[in-house]
SEVEXSE-370834 format. One line per 4 residues: their letters; for each residue x, z, y of C-alpha. Coordinates in Angstrom, 2 decimals. Each point is the difference from the previous one (the first is absolute). Example, Ala and Ser with C-alpha at 12.3 -4.5 7.8 and 13.67 -1.06 7.14 Angstrom:
2
as	12.30:7.80:-4.50 ~ 1.37:-0.66:3.44
This chain:
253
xxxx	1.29:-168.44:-47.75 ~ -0.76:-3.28:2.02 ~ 3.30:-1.27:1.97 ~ -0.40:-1.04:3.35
xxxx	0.67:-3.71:0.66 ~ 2.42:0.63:2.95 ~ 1.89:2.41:-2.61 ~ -0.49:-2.00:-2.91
xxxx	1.91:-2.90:1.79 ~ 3.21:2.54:0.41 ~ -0.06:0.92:-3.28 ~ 0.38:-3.22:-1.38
xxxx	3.11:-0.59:2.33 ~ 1.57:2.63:-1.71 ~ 2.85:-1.22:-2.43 ~ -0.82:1.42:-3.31
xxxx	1.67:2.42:-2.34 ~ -0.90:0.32:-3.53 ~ -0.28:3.11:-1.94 ~ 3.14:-1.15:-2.22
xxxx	2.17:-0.03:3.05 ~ -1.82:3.00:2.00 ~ 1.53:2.21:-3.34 ~ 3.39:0.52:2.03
xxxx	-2.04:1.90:2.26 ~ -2.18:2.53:-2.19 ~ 0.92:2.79:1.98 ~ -1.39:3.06:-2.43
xxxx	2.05:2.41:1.68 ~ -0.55:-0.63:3.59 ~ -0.36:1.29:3.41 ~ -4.23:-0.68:1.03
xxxx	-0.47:-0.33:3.50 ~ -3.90:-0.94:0.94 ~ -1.95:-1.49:3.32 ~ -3.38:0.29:0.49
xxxx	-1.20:-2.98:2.54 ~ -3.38:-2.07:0.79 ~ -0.56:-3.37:-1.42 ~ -0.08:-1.56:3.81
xxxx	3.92:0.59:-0.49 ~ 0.68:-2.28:-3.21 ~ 0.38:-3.45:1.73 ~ 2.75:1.22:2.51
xxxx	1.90:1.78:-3.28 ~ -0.36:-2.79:-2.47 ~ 1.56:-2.22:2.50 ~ 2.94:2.03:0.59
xxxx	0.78:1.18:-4.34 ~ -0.08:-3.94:-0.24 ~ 3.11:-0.62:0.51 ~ 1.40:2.91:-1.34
xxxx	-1.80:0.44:-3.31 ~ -1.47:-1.46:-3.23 ~ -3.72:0.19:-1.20 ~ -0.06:0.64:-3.36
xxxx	-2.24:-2.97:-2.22 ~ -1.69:0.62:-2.47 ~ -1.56:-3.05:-2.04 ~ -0.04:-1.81:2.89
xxxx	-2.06:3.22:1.85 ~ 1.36:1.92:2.74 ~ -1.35:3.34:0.16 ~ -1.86:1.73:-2.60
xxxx	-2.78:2.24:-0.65 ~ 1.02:3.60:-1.09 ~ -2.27:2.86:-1.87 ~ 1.16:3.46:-0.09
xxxx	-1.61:3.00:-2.09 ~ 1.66:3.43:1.25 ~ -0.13:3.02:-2.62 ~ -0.08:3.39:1.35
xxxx	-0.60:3.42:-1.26 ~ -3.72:1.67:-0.01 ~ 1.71:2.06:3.04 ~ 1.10:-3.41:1.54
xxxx	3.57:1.91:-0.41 ~ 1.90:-3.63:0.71 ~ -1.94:0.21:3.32 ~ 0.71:3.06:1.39
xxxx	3.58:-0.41:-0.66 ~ 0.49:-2.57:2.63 ~ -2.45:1.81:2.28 ~ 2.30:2.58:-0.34
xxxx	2.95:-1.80:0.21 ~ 1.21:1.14:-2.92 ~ 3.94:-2.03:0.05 ~ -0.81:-0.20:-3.45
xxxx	-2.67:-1.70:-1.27 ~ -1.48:-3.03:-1.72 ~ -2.99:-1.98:-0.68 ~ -1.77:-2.16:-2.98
xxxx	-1.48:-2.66:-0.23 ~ -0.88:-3.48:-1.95 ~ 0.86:-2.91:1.89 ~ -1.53:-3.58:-1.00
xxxx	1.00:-3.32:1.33 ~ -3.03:-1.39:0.77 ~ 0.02:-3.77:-2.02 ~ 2.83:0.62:-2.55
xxxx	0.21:2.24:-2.49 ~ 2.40:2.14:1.28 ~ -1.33:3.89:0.48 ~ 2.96:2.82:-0.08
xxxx	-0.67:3.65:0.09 ~ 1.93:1.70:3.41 ~ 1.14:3.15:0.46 ~ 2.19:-0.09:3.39
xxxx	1.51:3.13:1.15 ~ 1.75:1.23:2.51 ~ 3.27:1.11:-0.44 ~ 0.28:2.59:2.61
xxxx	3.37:-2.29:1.63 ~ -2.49:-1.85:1.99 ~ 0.16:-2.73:-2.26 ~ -2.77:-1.23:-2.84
xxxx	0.01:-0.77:-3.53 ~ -2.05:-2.12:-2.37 ~ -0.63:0.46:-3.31 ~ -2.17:-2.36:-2.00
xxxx	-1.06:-1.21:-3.50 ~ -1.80:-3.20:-0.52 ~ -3.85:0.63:-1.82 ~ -2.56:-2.15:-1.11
xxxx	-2.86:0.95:2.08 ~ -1.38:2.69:2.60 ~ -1.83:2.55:-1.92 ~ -2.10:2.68:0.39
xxxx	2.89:2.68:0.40 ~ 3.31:-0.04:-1.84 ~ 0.67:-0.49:-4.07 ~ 2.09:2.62:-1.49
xxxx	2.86:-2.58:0.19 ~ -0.41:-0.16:3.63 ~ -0.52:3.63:0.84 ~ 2.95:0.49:-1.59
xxxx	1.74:-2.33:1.88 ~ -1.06:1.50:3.35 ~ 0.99:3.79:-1.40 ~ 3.09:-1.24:-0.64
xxxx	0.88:-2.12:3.34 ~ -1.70:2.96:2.13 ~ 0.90:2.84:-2.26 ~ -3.39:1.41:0.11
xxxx	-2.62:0.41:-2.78 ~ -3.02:-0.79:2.55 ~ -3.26:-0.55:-1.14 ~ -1.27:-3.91:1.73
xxxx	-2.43:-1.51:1.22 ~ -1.17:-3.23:2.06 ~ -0.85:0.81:3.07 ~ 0.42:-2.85:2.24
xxxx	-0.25:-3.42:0.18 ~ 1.92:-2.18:2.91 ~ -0.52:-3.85:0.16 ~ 2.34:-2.52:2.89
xxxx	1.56:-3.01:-0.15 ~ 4.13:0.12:0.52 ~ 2.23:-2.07:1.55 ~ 3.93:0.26:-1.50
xxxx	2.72:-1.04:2.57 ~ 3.55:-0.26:-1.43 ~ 3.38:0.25:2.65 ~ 2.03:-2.99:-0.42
xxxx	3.10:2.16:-0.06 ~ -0.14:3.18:0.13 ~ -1.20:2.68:-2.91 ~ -3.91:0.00:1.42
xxxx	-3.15:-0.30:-1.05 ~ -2.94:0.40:2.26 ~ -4.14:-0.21:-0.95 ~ -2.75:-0.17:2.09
xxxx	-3.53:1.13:-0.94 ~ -3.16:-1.11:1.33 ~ -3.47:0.54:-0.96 ~ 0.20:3.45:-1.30
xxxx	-3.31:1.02:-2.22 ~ -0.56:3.37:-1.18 ~ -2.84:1.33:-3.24 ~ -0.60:2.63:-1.12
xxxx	-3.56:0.24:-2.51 ~ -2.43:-1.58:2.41 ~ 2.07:0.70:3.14 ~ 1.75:-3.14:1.64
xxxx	2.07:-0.45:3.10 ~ 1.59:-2.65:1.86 ~ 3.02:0.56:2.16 ~ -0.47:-3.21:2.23
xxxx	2.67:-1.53:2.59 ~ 2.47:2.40:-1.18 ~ 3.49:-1.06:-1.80 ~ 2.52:2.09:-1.83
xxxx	3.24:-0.87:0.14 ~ 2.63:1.42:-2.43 ~ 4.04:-0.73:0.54 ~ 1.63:0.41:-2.95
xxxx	4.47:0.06:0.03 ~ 2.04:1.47:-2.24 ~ 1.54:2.07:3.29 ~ -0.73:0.66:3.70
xxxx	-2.79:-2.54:1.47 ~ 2.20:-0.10:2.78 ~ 1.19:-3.49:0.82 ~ -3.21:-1.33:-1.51
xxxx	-0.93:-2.84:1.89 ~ -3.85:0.93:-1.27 ~ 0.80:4.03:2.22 ~ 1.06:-2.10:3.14
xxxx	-2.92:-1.91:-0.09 ~ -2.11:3.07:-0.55 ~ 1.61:1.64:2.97 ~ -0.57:-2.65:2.01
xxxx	-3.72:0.16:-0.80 ~ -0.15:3.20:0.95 ~ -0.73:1.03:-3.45 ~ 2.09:3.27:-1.23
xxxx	0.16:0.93:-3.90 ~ -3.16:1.72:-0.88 ~ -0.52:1.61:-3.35 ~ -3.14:-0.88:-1.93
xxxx	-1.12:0.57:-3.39 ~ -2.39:-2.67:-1.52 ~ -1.36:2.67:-2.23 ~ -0.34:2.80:2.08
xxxx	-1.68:-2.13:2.55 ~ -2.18:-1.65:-2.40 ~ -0.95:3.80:-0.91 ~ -0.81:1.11:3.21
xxxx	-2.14:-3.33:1.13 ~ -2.01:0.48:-3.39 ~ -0.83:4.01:0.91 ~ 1.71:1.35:-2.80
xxxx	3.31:1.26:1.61 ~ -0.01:3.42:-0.82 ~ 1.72:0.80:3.28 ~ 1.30:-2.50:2.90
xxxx	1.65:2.16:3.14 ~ 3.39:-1.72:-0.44 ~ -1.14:-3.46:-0.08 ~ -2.34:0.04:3.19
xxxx	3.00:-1.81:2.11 ~ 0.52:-2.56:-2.42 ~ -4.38:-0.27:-0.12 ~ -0.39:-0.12:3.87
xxxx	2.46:-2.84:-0.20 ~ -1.85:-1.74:-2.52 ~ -2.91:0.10:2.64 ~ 1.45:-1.05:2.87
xxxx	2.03:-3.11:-1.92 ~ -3.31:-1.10:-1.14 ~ -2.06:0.54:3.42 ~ 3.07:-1.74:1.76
x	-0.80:-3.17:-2.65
């Protein structure tokens, strides 16, 4: 994803964090809440986590490049679970970081508390579906004996904010690209927020300025997005809010 000059200037004003120190604030177990906003809003928001929060540097980089491969059942069982809105539920994927050779295997879940766990072993590559080793893993962390497979790929570039004080994280996504075989889709002037505090988001400076935006928190689901952009959701009823918003965030751009 190309940066914006007017955005890459903020960025660089951003004091840095490095991954060393950002480990005090790993947040596993955490309380996720998400906003869904349009690109045209970035400038105004980077201005005001500025002085509030560290960008994490990497190498000298801020921001990186992210690939995640979901794994679903034939029956796309992971799917319909959070259509559903099943309290329980979980999803698996591969993540890579995109120019290291870092790449994890997922499985987040949620707990049913209203919080969300994360569960992940470190692999050598993305394969073609899971090793033995690996499915075992995921049977284990899920407590299912599924049968997996890849189903979707999801490509953006990720900005990692850090609070200077309190127990915080917060990522932005940009530049959201979905395959799928030979399907591809873009999911342009769209970003993803994702607060991330080991309790209530209230007090977060990153809510007030959301709320003074206008912008309320808005569940969204890279993956089942992804699916239904692609035309291979088998259902999407309970997601049409979340999709009309989509549309009018992007026509608004």
């Amino acid at each position: 994803m190309s940066i914006a000059p007017a955005l890459e200037e903020r960025i660089a004003r951003f004091v840095p964090i490095t991954l060393a120190e950002m480990d005090r604030v790993k947040l596993q177990a955490r309380v996720d809440t998400k906003y869904v906003f349009g690109e045209h809003d970035m400038p105004a928001i980077l201005d005001t986590l500025m002085t509030e929060y560290r960008l994490l540097e990497l190498n000298g980089v801020r921001g990186a490049n992210y690939t995640s491969i979901y794994l679903d059942t034939p029956e796309r069982a992971h799917y319909l679970a959070h259509h559903n809105g099943r309290t329980f539920r979980h999803k698996v994927r591969f993540r890579s970081y995109v120019g290291s050779d870092l790449v994890f295997l997922e499985v987040k879940r949620k707990t049913g508390r209203g919080d969300t766990d994360k569960v992940r072993i470190r692999v050598n590559a993305i394969g073609d579906g899971l090793t033995p080793e690996q499915a075992a893993f995921v049977a284990r962390t899920t407590r299912r004996n599924e049968a997996l497979e890849p189903v979707l790929r999801n490509d953006f570039h990720r900005l990692t904010f850090v609070h200077r004080t309190r127990q915080e994280r917060l990522t932005i996504d940009g530049g959201l690209c979905y395959s799928a075989g030979d399907r591809r889709v873009e999911l342009t002037g769209i970003r993803i927020a994702e607060l991330k505090s080991s309790g209530s988001a209230l007090g977060s400076p990153f809510t007030a300025l959301m709320r003074s935006l206008g912008h309320r928190p808005a569940g969204m689901s890279k993956y089942c997005v992804g699916l239904h952009l692609l035309g291979l959701a088998p259902k999407a009823n309970a997601f049409k809010p979340v999709l009309r918003r989509l549309d009018q965030l992007r026509n608004a751009a």
